[in-house]
C-alpha positions as CSV (number, residue, x, y, z in Angstrom):
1,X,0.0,0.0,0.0
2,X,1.7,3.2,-0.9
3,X,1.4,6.2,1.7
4,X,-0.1,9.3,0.0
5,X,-1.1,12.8,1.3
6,X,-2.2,12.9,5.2
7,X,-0.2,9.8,5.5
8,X,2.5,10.7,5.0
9,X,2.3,13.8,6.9
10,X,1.6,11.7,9.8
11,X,4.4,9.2,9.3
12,X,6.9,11.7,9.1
13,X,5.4,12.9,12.8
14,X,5.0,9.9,14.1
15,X,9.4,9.1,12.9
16,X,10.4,12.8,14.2
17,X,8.2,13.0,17.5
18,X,11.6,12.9,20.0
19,X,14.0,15.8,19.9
20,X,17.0,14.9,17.3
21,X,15.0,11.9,16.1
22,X,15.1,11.3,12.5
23,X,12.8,9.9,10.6
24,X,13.2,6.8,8.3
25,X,13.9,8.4,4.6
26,X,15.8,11.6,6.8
27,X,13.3,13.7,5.4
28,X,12.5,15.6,8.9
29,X,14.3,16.6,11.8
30,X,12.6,17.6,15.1
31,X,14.9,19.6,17.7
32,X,14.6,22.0,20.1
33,X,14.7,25.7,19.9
34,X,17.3,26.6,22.6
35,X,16.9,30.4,22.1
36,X,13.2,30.3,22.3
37,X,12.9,28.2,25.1
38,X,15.3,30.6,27.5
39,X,12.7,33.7,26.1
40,X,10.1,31.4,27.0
41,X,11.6,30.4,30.6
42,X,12.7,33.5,31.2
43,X,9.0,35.4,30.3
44,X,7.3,32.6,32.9
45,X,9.9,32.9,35.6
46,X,8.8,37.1,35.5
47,X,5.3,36.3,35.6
48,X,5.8,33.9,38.7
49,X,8.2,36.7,39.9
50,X,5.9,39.4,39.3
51,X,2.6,37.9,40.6
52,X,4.1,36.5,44.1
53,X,5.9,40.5,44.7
């Protein structure tokens, strides 16, 4: 059975769902954004910060 359209969409997910996991033609990578997530920690740790002053 080949895989068209939403299938393979979902294939590709379903093989890159794990941070650095590849999936099985190398097609997709899935990592983490490490600039984002500081902005991001950072902006919750001021909310917390902000809420309990």
């Amino acid at each position: 059975m080949t895989k068209t359209g939403r299938d393979v969409i979902v294939a590709a997910w379903h093989d890159a769902r794990f941070p650095g996991a590849a999936s099985a033609d190398g097609d997709v990578v899935s990592t983490w954004n490490l600039p984002t997530t500081i902005v991001g920690a950072f902006a919750i740790l001021s909310v917390i910060i902000a809420a309990w002053v």
